[in-house]
C-alpha positions as CSV (number, residue, x, y, z in Angstrom):
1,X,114.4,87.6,119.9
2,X,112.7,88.4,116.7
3,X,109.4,87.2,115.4
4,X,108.0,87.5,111.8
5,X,104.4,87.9,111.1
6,X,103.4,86.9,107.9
7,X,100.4,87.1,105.4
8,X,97.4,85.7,105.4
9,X,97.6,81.9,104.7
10,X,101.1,81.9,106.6
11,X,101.2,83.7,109.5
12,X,103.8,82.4,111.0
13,X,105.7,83.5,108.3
14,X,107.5,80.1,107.7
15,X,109.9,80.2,105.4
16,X,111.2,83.8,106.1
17,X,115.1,84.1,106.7
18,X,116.1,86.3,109.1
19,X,119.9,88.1,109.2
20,X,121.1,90.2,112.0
21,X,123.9,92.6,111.1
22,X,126.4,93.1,114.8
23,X,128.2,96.3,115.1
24,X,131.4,94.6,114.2
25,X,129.7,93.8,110.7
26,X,129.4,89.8,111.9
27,X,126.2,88.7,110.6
28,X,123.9,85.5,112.1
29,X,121.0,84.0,110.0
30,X,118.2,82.3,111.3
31,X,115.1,80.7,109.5
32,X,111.3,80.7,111.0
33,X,110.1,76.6,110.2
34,X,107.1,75.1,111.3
35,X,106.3,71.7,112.3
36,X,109.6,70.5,113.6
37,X,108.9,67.9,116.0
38,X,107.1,64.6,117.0
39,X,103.2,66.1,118.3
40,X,104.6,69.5,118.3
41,X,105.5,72.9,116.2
42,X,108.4,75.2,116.7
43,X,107.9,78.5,117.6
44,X,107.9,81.2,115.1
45,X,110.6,83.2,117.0
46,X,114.1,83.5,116.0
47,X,116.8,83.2,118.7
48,X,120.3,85.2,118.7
49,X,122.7,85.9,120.6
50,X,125.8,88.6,120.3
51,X,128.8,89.6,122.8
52,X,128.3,93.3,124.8
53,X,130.8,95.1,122.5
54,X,128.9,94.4,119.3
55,X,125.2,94.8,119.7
56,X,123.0,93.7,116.4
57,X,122.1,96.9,114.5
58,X,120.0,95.7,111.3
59,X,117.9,93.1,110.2
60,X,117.5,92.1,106.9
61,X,114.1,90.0,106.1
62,X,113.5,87.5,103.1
63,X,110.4,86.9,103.5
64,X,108.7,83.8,101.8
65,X,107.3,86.0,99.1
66,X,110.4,86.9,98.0
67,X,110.6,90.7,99.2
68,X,113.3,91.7,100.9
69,X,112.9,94.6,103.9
70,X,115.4,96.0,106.1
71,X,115.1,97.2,109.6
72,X,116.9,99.1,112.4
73,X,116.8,98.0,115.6
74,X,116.8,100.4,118.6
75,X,119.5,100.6,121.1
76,X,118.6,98.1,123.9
77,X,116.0,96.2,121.8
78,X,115.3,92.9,123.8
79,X,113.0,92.0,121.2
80,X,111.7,93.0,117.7
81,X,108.3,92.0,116.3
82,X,108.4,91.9,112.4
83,X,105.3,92.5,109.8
84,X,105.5,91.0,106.4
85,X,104.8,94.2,103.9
């Protein structure tokens, strides 16, 4: 699980699009959206799953600004909060 924190005005970082990088160089993308249902909003996590012989390895980040960060993720990582620089 990864969830963004964004800046001030958006702090669920909605908008930011989220890659995770496997150790067999697959990649899955997910997008933090707000809103998304009838008297309800989604959350600002970001769901993925990956098979035990290629754990994820990097995240890439565009956040809504428009700035792109990368970061590692530690071996084991269950879950990975995310600051918007």
């Amino acid at each position: 699980m990864e969830k963004a924190r964004g800046p001030a005005g958006n702090p669920a970082a909605a908008g930011a699009r989220i890659t995770l990088e496997l150790a067999d160089g697959s990649t899955q993308t997910s997008e933090v959206c707000a809103g998304s249902g009838t008297y309800s909003q989604s959350t600002a996590a970001c769901f993925f799953g990956w098979p035990q012989a290629a754990p994820p390895r990097r995240l890439r980040v565009r956040w809504p600004s428009g700035t792109v960060t990368g970061h590692d993720i530690p071996a084991r990582a269950a879950a990975v909060d995310l600051a918007a620089p």
